[in-house]
Structure formats: structure tokens, C-alpha cells
C-alpha positions as a printed Julia matrix, in Angstrom:
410×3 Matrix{Float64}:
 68.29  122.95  113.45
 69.09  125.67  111.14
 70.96  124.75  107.86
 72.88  128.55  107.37
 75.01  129.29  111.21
 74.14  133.06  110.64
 70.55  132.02  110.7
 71.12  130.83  114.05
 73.17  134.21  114.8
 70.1   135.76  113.52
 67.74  133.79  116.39
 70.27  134.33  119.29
 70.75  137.97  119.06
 67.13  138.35  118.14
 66.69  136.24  121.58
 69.1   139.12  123.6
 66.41  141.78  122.05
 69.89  143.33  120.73
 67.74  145.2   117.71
 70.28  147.23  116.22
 72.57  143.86  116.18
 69.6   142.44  114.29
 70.05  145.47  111.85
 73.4   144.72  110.64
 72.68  141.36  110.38
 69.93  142.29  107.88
 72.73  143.37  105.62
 74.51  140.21  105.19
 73.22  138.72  101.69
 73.97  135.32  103.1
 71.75  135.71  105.77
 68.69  133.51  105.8
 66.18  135.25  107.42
 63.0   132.4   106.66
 64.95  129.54  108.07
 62.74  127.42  110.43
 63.5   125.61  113.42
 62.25  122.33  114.62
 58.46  123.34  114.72
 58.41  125.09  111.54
 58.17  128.38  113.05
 60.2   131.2   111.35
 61.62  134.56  113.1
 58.52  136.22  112.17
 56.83  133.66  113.41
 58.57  133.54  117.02
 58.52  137.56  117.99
 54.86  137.51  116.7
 54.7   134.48  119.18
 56.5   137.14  122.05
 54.5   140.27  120.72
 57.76  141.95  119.91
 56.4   144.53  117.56
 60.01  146.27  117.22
 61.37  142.92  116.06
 58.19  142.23  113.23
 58.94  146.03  111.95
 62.3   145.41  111.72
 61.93  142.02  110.01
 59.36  143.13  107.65
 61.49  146.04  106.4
 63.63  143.37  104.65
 62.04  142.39  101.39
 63.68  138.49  102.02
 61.34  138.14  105.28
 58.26  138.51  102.91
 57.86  134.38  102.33
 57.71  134.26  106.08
 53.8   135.94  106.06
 52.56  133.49  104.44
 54.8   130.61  105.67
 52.72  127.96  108.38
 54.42  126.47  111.16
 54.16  122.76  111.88
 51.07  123.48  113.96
 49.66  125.13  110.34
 49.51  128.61  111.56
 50.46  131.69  109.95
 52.34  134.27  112.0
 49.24  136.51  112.22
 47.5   133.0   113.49
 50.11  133.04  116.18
 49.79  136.34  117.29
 46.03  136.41  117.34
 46.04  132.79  119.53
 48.23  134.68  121.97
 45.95  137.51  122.18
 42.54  135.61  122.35
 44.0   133.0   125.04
 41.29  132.53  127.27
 43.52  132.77  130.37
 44.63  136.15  129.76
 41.19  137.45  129.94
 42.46  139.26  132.99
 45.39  140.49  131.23
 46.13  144.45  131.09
 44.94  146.16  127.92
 48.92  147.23  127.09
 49.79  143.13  127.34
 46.56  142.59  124.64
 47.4   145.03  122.51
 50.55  144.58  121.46
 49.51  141.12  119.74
 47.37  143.59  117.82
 49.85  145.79  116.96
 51.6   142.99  115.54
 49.05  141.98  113.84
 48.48  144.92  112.04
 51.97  145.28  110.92
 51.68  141.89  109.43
 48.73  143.33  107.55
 49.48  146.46  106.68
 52.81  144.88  105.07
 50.81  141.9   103.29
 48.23  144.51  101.51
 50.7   147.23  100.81
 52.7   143.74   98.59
 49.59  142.96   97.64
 50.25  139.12   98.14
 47.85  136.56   97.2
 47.67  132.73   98.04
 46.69  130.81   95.63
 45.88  128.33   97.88
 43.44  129.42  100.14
 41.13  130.46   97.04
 42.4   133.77   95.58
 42.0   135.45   99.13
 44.54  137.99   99.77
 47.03  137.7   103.03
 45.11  141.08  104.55
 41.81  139.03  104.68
 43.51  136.0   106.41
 45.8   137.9   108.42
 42.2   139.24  109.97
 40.21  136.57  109.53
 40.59  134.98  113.42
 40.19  138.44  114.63
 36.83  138.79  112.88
 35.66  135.55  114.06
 36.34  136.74  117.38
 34.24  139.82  117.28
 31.08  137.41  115.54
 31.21  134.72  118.21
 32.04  136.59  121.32
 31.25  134.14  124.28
 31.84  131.36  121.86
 34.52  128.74  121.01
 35.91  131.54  118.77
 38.94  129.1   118.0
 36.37  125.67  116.84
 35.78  124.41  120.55
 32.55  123.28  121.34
 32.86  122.79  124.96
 35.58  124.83  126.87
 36.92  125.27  130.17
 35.26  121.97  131.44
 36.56  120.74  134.57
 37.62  117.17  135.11
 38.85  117.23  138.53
 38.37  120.0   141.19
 42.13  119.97  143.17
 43.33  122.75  141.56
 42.31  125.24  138.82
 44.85  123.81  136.04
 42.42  120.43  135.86
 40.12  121.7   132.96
 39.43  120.32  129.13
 38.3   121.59  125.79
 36.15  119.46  123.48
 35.73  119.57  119.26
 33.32  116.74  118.33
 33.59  114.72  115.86
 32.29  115.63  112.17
 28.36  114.34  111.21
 28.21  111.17  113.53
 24.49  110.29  114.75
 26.0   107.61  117.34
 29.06  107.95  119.97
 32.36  108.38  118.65
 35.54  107.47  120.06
 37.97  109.82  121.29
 41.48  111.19  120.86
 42.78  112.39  124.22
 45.7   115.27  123.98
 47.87  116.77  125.68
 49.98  119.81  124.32
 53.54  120.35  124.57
 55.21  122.92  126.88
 54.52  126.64  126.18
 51.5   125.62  124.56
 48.0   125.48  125.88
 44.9   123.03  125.89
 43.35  126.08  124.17
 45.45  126.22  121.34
 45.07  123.73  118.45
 44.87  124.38  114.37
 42.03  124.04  112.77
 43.68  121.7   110.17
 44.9   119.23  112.83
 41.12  119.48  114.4
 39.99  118.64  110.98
 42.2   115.99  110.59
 40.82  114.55  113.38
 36.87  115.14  113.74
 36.74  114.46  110.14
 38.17  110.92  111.16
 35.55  110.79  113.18
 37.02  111.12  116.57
 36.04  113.71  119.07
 38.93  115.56  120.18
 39.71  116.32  124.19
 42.23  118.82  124.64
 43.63  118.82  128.88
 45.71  120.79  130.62
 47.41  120.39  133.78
 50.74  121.93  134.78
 51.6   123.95  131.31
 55.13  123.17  131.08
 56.97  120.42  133.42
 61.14  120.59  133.8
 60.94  117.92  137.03
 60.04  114.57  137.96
 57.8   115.79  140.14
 56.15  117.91  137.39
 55.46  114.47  135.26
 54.1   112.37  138.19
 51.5   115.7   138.62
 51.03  115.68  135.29
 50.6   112.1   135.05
 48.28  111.65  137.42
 45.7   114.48  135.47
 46.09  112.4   132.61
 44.29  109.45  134.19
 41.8   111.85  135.66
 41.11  113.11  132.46
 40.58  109.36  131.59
 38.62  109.08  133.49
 36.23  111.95  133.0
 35.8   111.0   129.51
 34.45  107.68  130.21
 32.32  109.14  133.59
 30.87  111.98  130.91
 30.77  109.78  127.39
 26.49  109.71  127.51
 26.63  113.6   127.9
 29.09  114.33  125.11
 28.32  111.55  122.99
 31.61  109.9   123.19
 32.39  106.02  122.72
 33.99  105.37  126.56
 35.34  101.85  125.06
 37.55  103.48  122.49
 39.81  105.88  123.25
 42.77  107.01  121.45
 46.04  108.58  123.89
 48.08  111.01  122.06
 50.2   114.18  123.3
 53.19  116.77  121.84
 56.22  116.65  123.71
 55.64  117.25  127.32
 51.78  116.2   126.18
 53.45  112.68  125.51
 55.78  112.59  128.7
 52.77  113.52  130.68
 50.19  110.63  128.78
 52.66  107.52  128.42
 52.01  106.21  131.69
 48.32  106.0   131.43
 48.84  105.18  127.3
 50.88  101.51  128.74
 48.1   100.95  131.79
 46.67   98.06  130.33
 43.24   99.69  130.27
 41.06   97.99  128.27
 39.2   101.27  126.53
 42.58  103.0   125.27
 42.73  101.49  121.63
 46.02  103.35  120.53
 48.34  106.04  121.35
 49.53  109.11  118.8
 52.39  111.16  119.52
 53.87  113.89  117.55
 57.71  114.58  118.56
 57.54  112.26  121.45
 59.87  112.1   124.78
 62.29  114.4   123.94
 65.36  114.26  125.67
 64.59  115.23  129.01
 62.42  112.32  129.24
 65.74  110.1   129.29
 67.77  111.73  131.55
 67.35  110.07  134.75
 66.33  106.79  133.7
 66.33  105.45  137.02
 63.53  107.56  138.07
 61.52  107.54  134.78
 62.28  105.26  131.64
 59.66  105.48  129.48
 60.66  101.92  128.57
 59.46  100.32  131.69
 56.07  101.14  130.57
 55.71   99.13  127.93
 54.31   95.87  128.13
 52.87   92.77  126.44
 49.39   94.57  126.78
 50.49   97.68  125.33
 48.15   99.35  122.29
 48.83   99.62  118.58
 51.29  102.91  118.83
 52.33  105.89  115.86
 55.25  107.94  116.37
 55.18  111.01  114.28
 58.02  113.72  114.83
 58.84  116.97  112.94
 63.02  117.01  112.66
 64.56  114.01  110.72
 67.06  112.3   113.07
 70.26  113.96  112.06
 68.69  117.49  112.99
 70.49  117.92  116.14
 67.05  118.94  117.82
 65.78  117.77  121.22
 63.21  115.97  120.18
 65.15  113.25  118.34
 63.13  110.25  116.47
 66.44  108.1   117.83
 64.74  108.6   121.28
 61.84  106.1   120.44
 63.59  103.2   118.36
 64.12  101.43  121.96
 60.16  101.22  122.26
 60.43  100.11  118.76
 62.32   97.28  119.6
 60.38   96.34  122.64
 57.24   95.89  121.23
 59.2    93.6   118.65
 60.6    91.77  121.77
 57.11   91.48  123.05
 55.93   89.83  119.31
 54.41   93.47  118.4
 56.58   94.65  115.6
 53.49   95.49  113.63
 51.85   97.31  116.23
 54.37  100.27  116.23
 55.3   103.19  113.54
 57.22  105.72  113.04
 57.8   108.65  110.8
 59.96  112.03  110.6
 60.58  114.51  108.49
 57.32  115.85  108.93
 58.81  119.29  108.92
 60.52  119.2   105.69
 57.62  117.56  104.33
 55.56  120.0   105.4
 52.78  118.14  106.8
 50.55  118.39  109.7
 51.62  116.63  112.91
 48.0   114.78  112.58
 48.83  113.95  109.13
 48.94  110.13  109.51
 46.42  110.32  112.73
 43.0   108.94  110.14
 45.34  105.86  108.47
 46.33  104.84  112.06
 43.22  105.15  113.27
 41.49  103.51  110.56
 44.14  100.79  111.08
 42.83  100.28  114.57
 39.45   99.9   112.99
 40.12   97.43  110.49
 41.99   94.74  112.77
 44.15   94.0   109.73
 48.26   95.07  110.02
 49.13   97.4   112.9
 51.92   98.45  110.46
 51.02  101.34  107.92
 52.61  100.96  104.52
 53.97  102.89  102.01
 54.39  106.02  104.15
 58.46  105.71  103.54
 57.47  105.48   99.61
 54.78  108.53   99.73
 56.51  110.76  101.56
 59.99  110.56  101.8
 59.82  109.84  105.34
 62.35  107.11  106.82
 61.6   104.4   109.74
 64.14  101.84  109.88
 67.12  102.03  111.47
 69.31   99.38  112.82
 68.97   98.35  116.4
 72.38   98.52  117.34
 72.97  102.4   115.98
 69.24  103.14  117.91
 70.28  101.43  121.27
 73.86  103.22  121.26
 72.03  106.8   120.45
 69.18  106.57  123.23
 72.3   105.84  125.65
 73.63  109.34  124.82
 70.44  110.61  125.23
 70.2   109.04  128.61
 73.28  111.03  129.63
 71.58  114.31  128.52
 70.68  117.32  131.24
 66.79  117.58  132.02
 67.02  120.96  130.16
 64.33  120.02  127.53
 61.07  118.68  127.94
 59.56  120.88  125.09
């Protein structure tokens, strides 16, 4: 995960909340303080995440922290981004002011630091960071009541058997007729609330309207993913019950998920259902979703009638993170055994590359549209990203993965 080991000392003790330990790690010069880890998230990023204002202040007093303001994670937020969606989560309206506020203490730390450097991003149009740092907050205070974070519907219930059942909704950009839809569902310790507002571009401005479900928020059982699974089809089918009201296409429907999102969709992404015209997943069945393939095995899923499929994953496969690209080459090779080879794609090294995890999400989509070759080109020769491997060295990996404890469904 981590390239330098003291990084990873840096995370750990950071981790035990062991602050002055943090301190004299600070002094080492070969310490590498803006190393990410598999979703792109720095330290700065992850005790803005835990609104650990002690941690920030200490981090921010060392001058080699400063790329990590402006750094994006792979979900392309800023650490001030991550701090403020903590704070303005929807379920913690009913939070304490003290659990609030310290998001907003973190925040302005992160601001006071940027101005005080008086750093600038060239990219975002001359703006400097104190503006962007404070530019969800201000949003916030304009469109009070409102889908603050780009929703246009929120909080919609799809099934009534218990309060986790509910949806968000982004439409899709300037479309007079129904558009079809991308169903999601996020990975664990995230939230149907929470989504970028480059990955929502990416996919409204394909044309897609965007449905964002929850159900349990982070699964570590079997019995979690049949829940879970079950919601997803109930979701399904609320999307097709609701299309006239929301202007959605109910015959095309697009299945996608993060993580636990894709653990919890796969069963109703293989169903044979004649609406679902492709599945997306960004750092798909991570290892937990192996480890007791006798109970679930993702590979039993897929059939002959399975849909056009993109695998798109953060680490490369020699990161030594959880959610390994190695996992999927076995559902690579069954949709070749099923005459599909050019109905399923993968790509990694989105992290290093820096790109969105909906980065490829309009060319496969598009793909589906066209009816031409399932298989997108030129992605390996673009990017730098890799997706062949030979079947024998995937096989022999996913059986070590098999053998894996259920300890991570992220």
C-alpha cells in the first residue's frame, strides 16, 4: 500500500492517537508524510475524515504535509471536501453540536493554513485553496433544505421494512425524454449521501440518471450480504415502479457499486433481468467476498445471460491491498467460457493514474449503446493501465484469496 515502511509507521501510530509518537516521527527526513493508500486518501486526508483536529494541527505544522491540501482522493475530494461531507451528512442531523463542530474546526485549520501559504491551483481557475476549502460550506448556508451536495431527490424511500431502505437521485444532464439509469451502491464506511461531484458529472453528463441506495452501511457477514442483497433488488425494483415520475428509462438500467456496493449488487447484476444493460464496479469483491466460497462465490452468478461488465479498481495488482484486480480475472475467464470474452473489461491503476473511479463509466456505456465490441480499446495504450494476465497465474491467486479471513469487505 504504501511505498516508504515509515509511511506506514506514520498511519499506525497516527491510528493509536499516540500524538507525541507522531511528533518524532515528523523529524525523520525520510518520512513521507503525503503517501496515499489504496483510495488515494492521504493522512490529512484520513484524521480530517475522523475530525481529529490535534492530528491536522500537528500535520500541518510540517511544511512536507502542504501538497496534501490540495491533494484529491480517488473519490476527487480535497481534505476540506472530506471533512465538510462528514459534517453535512444528513444522518447526523441529530448529532450534538461538539460532534459537528469539530469537522469545522478542521476545516478551518485547513484554511487558515492554505491562506496564510497563500497557495493557488492553477487548475481550478486561479482560485485560491481558502475559497475552495469553503466553498461546500457556503453552498450549504445558500441552499439550506436543499440537495446542498448536487442531489435532486433525497431521502426517498424504496421499501418501508426498515429505515436504512432509502435512495438519492442526480438526473441526468439536458435530456427532454427518459434516461436510463446507473444504480449504486457505496462501499463500506461510506454513505448513499456521499458522492463527488466529478464522478456525478461523469455520469449525468453521459446521460444517465444516477440512484444512489443504502441499506446496511457496512456488511462483515453473510448474513449482512443476503440483507443487503435483497435491498438491491428492491431498489430495482423501485426504479422501474417510479421511472414515469423521475423520468427514468425502466428498460435500461446500468448495476454498478464500490466494494461492499458491488458485493451487495452482483446478485441482482447476474439475474437475467432483461432491463439491467451492464454492470460498473470500481474495486470490486474484495477479499472478503472469497472467503467462504461455499456460501457465496461470486462466480456462481455468472451466467450465459449475464450483461456486458467493466471492472475498474484503484491499486494495480501487486499493491498488496484488499481489493485486488486478481480477485476478478476468474469472472474474466467465465464469461470467455460462456463465448463473452468481449463483453468483460478491466482496468487498474486508477490510483496512480489519478483518475476518477467513473473515469471509463461514458465509453462503457456508450459501448452498450452502440451494439458494436463489448471490449473497450486502447485503454492499456492511453493510460498505462494493464488487463491481461494469464489464466493460470489469475486462477492460482483467487485460490489464495479464497483462503483469506472475512476481515475486509471495504
Amino acid at each position: 500500500m504504501f511505498q516508504n515502511p515509515l509511511s506506514w509507521i506514520l498511519y499506525k501510530q497516527l491510528k493509536r492517537q499516540k500524538v507525541k509518537m507522531l511528533q518524532m516521527l515528523l523529524q525523520r527526513p525520510d518520512l513521507d508524510v503525503n503517501a496515499v493508500d489504496s483510495e488515494g486518501a492521504t493522512a490529512l486526508h484520513s484524521y480530517a475524515f475522523a475530525g481529529r483536529l490535534d492530528v491536522v494541527k500537528v500535520l500541518l505544522a510540517d511544511p512536507r504535509s502542504l501538497p496534501s491540501l490540495w491533494h484529491r482522493n480517488a473519490a476527487g475530494l480535497s481534505c476540506a471536501e472530506v471533512a465538510a461531507s462528514e459534517r453535512d451528512k444528513p444522518r447526523e442531523r441529530w448529532a450534538p453540536a461538539p460532534l459537528l463542530a469539530k469537522y469545522q474546526e478542521v476545516i478551518d485549520a485547513l484554511a487558515k493554513c492554505a491562506e496564510e501559504k497563500k497557495l493557488e491551483l492553477t487548475a481550478s481557475g486561479g482560485c485560491t485553496m481558502a475559497v475552495l476549502l469553503f466553498r461546500g460550506f457556503l453552498l450549504r448556508i445558500l441552499l439550506q433544505g436543499g440537495a446542498a451536495s448536487g442531489w435532486d431527490h433525497q431521502d426517498l424511500k424504496y421499501a418501508t421494512e426498515d429505515s436504512r431502505q432509502w435512495l438519492n437521485i442526480r438526473l441526468a444532464d439536458g435530456s427532454n425524454g427518459p434516461t436510463p439509469v446507473y444504480l449504486f451502491a457505496h462501499e463500506n464506511g461510506g454513505s448513499a449521501d456521499r458522492f463527488s461531484s466529478k464522478s456525478m458529472d461523469l455520469i449525468t453528463g453521459a446521460g444517465y440518471a444516477l440512484v444512489s441506495w443504502e441499506s446496511i452501511p457496512s456488511i462483515s457477514t453473510t448474513a449482512h450480504v443476503d440483507i443487503g442483497s435483497a435491498d438491491a433488488q428492491l431498489a430495482y425494483d423501485w426504479v422501474r415502479a417510479n421511472a414515469a415520475t423521475y423520468n427514468f428509462d425502466p428498460e435500461i438500467i446500468v448495476v454498478g457499486g464500490r466494494s461492499r456496493g458491488s458485493v451487495l449488487s452482483w446478485r441482482l447484476g447476474h439475474s437475467g433481468r432483461q432491463a439491467i444493460a451492464g454492470l460498473y464496479f470500481y474495486n470490486a469483491l474484495p477479499n472478503g467476498a472469497w472467503a467462504f466460497p461455499d456460501i457465496l462465490n461470486p462466480l456462481v452468478d455468472v451466467t450465459a445471460d449475464s450483461p456486458p461488465l467493466y471492472f475498474a479498481y484503484g491499486p494495480a495488482p501487486d499493491d498488496g491491498d484488499s481489493h485486488n484486480p486478481v480477485n476478478v480475472y476468474p469472472v474474466v475467464y467465465r464469461y470467455a467460457d460462456f463465448g463473452m470474452p468481449g463483453w468483460v473489461n478491466l482496468s487498474h491503476s486508477m490510483t496512480a493514474a489519478k483518475l476518477d473511479p467513473f473515469h471509463f463509466f461514458p465509453d462503457f456505456v456508450a459501448s452498450l449503446r452502440s451494439n458494436l465490441s463489448r471490449t473497450l480499446t486502447g485503454n492499456s495504450t492511453d493510460t498505462g493501465i494493464h488487463t491481461a494476465v494469464s489464466k493460470s497465474a489469475a486462477c492460482f491467486i483467487s485460490t489464495i484469496a479464497m483462503a483469506l479471513s472475512c476481515s475486509a469487505w471495504q
